[in-house]
C-alpha positions as CSV (number, residue, x, y, z in Angstrom):
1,X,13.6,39.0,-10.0
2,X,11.7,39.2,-6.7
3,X,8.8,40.8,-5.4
4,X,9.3,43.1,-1.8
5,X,6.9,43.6,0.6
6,X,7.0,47.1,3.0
7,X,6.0,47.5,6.0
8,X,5.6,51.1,7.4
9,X,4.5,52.9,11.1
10,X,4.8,55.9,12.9
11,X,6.2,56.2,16.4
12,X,5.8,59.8,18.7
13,X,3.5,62.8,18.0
14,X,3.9,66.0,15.7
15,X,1.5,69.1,15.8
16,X,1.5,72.5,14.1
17,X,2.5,75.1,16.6
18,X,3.5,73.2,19.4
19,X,3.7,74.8,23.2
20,X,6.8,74.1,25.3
21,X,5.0,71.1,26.9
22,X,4.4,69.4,24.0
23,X,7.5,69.2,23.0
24,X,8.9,68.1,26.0
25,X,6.6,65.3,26.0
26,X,7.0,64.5,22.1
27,X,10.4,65.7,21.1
28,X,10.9,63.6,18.3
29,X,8.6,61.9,15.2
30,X,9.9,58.8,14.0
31,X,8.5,56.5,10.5
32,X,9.8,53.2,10.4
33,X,10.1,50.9,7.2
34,X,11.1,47.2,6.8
35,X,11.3,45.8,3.7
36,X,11.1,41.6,3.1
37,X,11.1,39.3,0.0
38,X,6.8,38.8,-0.3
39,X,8.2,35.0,-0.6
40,X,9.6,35.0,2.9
41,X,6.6,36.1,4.6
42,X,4.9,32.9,4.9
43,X,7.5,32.0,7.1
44,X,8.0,34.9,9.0
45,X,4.2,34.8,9.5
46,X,4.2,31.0,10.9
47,X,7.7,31.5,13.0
48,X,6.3,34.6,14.9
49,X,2.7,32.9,15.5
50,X,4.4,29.9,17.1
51,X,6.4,31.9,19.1
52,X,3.2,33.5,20.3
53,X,2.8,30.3,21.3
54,X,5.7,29.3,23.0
55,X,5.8,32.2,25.4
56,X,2.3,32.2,26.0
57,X,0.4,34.6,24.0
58,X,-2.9,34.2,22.9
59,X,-3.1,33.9,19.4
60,X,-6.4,36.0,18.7
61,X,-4.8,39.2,20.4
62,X,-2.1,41.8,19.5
63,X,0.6,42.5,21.5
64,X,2.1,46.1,21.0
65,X,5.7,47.1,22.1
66,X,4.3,50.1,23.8
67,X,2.6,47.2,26.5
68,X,6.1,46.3,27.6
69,X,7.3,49.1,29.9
70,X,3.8,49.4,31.5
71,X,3.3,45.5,32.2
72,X,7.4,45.7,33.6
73,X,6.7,48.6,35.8
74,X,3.6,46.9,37.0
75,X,4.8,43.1,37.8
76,X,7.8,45.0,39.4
77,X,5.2,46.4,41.8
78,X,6.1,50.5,40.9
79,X,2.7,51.1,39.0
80,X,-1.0,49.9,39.6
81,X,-2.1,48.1,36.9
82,X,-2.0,49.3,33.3
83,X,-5.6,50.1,31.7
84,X,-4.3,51.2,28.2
85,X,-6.9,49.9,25.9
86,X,-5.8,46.2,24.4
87,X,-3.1,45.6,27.2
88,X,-5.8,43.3,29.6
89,X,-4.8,40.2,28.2
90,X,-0.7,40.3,28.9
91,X,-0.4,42.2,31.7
92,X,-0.6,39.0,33.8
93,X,2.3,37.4,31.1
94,X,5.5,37.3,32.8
95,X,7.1,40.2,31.5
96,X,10.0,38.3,30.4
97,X,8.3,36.1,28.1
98,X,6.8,39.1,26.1
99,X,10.4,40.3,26.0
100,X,11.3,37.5,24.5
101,X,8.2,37.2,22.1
102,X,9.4,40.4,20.8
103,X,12.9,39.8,20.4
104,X,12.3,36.6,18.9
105,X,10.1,37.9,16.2
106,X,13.1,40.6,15.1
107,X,15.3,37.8,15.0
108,X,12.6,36.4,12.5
109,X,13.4,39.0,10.4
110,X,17.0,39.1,10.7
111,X,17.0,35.3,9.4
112,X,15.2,36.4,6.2
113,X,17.5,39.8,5.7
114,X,15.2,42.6,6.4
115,X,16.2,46.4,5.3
116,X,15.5,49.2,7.8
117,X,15.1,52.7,6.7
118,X,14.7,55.2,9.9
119,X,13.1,58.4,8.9
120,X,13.2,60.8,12.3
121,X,12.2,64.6,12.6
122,X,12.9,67.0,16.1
123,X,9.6,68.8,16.2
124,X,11.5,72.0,17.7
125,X,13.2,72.5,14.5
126,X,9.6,72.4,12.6
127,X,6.6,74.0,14.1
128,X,5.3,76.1,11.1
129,X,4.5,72.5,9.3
130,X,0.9,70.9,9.4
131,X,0.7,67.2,9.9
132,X,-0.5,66.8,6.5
133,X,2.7,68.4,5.0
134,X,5.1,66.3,7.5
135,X,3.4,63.4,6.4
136,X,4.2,64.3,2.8
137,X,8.1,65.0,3.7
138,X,8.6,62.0,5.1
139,X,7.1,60.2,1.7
140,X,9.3,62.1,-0.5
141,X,12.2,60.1,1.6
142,X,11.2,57.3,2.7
143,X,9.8,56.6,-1.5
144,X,13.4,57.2,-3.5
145,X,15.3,55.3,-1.1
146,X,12.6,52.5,-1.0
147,X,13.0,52.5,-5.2
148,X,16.6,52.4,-5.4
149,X,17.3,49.7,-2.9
150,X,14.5,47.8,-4.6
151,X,16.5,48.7,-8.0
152,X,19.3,47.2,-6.6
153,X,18.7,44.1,-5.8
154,X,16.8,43.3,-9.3
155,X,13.5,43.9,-7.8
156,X,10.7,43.3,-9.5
157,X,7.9,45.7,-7.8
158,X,7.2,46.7,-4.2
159,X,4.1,46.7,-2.4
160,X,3.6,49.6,0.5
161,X,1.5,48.0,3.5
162,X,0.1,50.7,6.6
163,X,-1.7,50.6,9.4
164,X,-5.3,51.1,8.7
165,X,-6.5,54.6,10.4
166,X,-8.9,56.7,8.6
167,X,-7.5,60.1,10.0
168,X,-4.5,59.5,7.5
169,X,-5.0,57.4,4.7
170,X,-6.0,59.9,2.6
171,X,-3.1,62.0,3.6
172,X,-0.8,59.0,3.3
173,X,-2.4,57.8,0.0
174,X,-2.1,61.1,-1.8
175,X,1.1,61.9,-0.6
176,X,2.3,58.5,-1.8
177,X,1.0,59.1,-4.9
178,X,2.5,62.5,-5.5
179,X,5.5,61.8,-5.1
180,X,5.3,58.8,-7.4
181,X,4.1,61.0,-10.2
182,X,6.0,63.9,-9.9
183,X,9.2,62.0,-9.9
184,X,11.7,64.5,-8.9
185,X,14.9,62.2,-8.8
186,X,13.8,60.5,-12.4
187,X,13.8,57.3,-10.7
188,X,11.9,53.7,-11.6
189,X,8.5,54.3,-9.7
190,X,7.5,51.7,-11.6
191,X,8.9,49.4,-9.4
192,X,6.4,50.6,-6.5
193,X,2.6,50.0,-6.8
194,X,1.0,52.8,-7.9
195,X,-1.3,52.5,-4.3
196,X,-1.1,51.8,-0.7
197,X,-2.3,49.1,1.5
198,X,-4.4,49.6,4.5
199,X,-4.1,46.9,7.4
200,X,-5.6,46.1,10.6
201,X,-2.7,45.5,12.5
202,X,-4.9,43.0,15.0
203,X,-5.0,41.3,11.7
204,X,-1.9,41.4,10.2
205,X,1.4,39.6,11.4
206,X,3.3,42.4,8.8
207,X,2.1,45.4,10.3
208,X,2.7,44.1,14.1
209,X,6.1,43.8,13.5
210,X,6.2,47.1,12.2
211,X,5.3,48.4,15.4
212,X,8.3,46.1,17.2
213,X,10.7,47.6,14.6
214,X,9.2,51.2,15.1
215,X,9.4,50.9,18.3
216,X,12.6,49.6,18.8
217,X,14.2,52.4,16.4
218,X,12.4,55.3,18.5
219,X,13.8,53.5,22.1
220,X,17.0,53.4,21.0
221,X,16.7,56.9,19.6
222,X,15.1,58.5,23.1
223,X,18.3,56.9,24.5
224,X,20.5,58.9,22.6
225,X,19.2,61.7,24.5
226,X,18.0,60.3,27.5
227,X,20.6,58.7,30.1
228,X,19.5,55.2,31.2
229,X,16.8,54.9,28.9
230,X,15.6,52.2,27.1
231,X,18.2,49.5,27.8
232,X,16.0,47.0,26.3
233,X,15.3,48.8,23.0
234,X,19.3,49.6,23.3
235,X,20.4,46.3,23.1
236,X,17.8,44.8,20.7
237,X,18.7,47.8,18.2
238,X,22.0,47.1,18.1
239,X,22.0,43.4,17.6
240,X,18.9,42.7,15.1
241,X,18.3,46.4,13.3
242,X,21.4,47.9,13.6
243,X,23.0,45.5,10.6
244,X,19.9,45.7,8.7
245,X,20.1,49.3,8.5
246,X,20.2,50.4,4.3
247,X,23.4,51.3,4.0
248,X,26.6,52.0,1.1
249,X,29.5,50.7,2.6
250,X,29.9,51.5,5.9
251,X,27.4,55.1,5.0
252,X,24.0,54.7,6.8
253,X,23.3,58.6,7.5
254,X,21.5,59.5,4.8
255,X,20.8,56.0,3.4
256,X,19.0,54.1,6.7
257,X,18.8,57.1,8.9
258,X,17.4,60.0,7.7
259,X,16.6,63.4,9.6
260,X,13.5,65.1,7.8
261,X,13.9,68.2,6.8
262,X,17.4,67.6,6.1
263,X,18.8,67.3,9.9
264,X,23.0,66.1,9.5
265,X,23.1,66.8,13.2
266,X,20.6,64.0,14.5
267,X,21.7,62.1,11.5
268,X,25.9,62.2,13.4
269,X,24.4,61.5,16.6
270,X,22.4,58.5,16.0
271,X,25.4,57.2,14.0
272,X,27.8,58.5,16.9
273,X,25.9,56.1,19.7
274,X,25.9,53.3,17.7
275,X,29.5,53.8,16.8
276,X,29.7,53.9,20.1
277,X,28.0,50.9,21.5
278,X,29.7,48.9,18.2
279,X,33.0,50.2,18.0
280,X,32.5,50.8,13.7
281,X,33.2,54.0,11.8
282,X,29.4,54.3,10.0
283,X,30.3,57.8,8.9
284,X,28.1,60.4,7.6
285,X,26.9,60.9,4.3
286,X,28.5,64.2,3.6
287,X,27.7,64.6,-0.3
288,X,24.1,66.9,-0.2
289,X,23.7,66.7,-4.1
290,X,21.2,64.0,-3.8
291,X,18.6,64.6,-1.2
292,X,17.5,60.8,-2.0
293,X,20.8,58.7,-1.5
């Protein structure tokens, strides 16, 4: 029996009634959730400190996945230098050494057999929705699935961990909790803490690579759409999420990737590019009896 530790973040932007330009700008909203045995963390947690070390990092500062593209676009002498609040102390790191920080902390993860669930929403296809209520949706998937994979593997209990930010816990607490005691699929809640947890990401080695997963899933998303994007996130998808996607079989829509509300279409395209880039057959989920799969 084991004990599983979940790591959850957000990626993009969502507001109620959106004009044209927003969208344009924020097409997509994207939560991200890894899931780890709580016994390997320890040594997730030392691996990816040391490799802060190797390539240079300082230890006492958090490195986000958004610095990377600015800090590239800068060292290659296209942008002035980048101002975005935290960013100071890398932008002088050679760019390919906080690629490489980054790539080897997912690889961290892929030694100790992390599970990726993808939960993505196209904001043109829900404008009418507050915040509050997206937030909620994207608990009532992200939850079941959470549950029965933990279920599966004769888990014991999971523990939810977020980024601290007042604006939403209450939203994200509640919703968690909601769903948890309504119960609508009749499945072993028991198996999740009845609360979230709250962390400062500068803090927390957990909730940082959150961010690198999130961030990862949402580049290789945008390139879906987006010609010549992301060739970074592209590549570091497909090698170190990509088989840790929750899956049955060779069926991730549905069970990794999720469109909320019910979206097959981004669902087949997702699993169409990585078909794609893989040469597999990860074919859709098609049975719609069981909104939780």
């Amino acid at each position: 029996m084991s004990l599983y530790s979940c790591y959850s973040d957000e990626s993009g932007d969502y507001i109620k009634d959106p004009e044209n330009e927003f969208l344009d700008d924020h097409p997509r909203f994207y939560r991200v959730n890894y899931m780890i045995k709580e016994n390997d963390y320890p040594y997730v947690r030392r691996a990816c400190e040391n490799y802060k070390t190797i390539f240079g990092l300082p230890l006492d500062k958090e490195f986000k996945y958004t610095f990377l593209y600015p800090i590239k676009k800068y060292q290659d002498g296209d942008w002035d230098k980048p101002k975005t609040d935290g960013i100071e102390p890398f932008v002088d790191i050679k760019y390919e050494n906080l690629l490489q920080f980054v790539e080897s902390c997912l690889d961290v993860l892929d030694e100790v057999n992390f599970e990726v669930i993808i939960i993505v929403t196209e904001n043109k296809k829900l404008t009418t929705c507050t915040p509050e209520r997206l937030y909620e949706m994207h608990m009532e998937d992200l939850l079941p699935r959470v549950c029965q994979s933990i279920s599966s593997a004769s888990g014991q209990l999971g523990t939810f961990y977020f980024d601290k930010d007042e604006n939403i816990e209450g939203v994200l607490s509640d919703a968690y909790y909601n769903v948890i005691k309504t119960n609508h699929f009749d499945l072993p809640y028991e198996k999740l803490k009845e609360c979230l947890n709250f962390e400062d990401s500068k803090h927390s080695i957990g909730i940082q690579l959150a961010d690198y997963v999130t961030g990862c899933c949402a580049g290789f998303i945008k390139s879906v759409f987006k010609k010549g994007y992301g060739e970074e996130s592209r590549r570091m998808f497909i090698e170190y999420i990509f088989p840790n996607l929750r899956c049955k079989g060779v069926n991730i829509s549905g069970y990794g990737i999720k469109g909320v509300p019910n979206n097959r279409s981004i669902e087949k395209k997702i699993v169409s590019a990585i078909n794609k880039e893989t040469g597999g057959e990860y074919v859709e989920f098609l049975d719609t009896t069981l909104d939780y799969q």
